[in-house]
N, C-alpha and C positions, 0 to 999 in steps of 0.2 A: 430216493435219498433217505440214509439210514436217521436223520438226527429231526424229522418232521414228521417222525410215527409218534402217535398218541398211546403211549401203553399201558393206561388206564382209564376212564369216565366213570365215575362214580354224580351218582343224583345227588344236589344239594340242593337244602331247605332255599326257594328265592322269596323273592322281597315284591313280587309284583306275579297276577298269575299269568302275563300278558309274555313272560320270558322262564327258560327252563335253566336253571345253574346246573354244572357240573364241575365236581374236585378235577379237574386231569392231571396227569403225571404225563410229563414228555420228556423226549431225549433232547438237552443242547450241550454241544460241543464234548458228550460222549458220556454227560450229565445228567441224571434223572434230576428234572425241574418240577415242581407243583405250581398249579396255576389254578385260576377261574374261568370258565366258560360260559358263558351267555348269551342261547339261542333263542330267539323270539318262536312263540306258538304258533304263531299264525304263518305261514308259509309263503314266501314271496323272494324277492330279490333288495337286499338292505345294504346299506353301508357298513364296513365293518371298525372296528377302533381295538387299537393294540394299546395299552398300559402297562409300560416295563419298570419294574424297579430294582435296582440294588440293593446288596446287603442280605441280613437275616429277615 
């Protein structure tokens, strides 16, 4: 499915070194969207949480 590719990750500065940020750019609804990524360092199986907001 074309509109759940990530078509960019870029490293950003995080706030904890226990988690990795990255800028991403993905496609919605045919949209380049910017968002925040935050993957924990330590490697396992996590819960995950989405935060959507509208607007600029």
């Amino acid at each position: 499915m074309e509109n759940t590719r990530i078509l960019e990750k870029v490293m950003f500065p995080s706030p904890s070194p226990k988690v990795y940020m990255y800028l991403v750019t993905y496609l919605s609804a045919g949209l380049r969207v910017k968002g925040l990524l935050a993957e924990p360092v330590q490697e396992g199986v996590y819960e995950g949480m989405l935060y959507l907001r509208g607007g600029n």
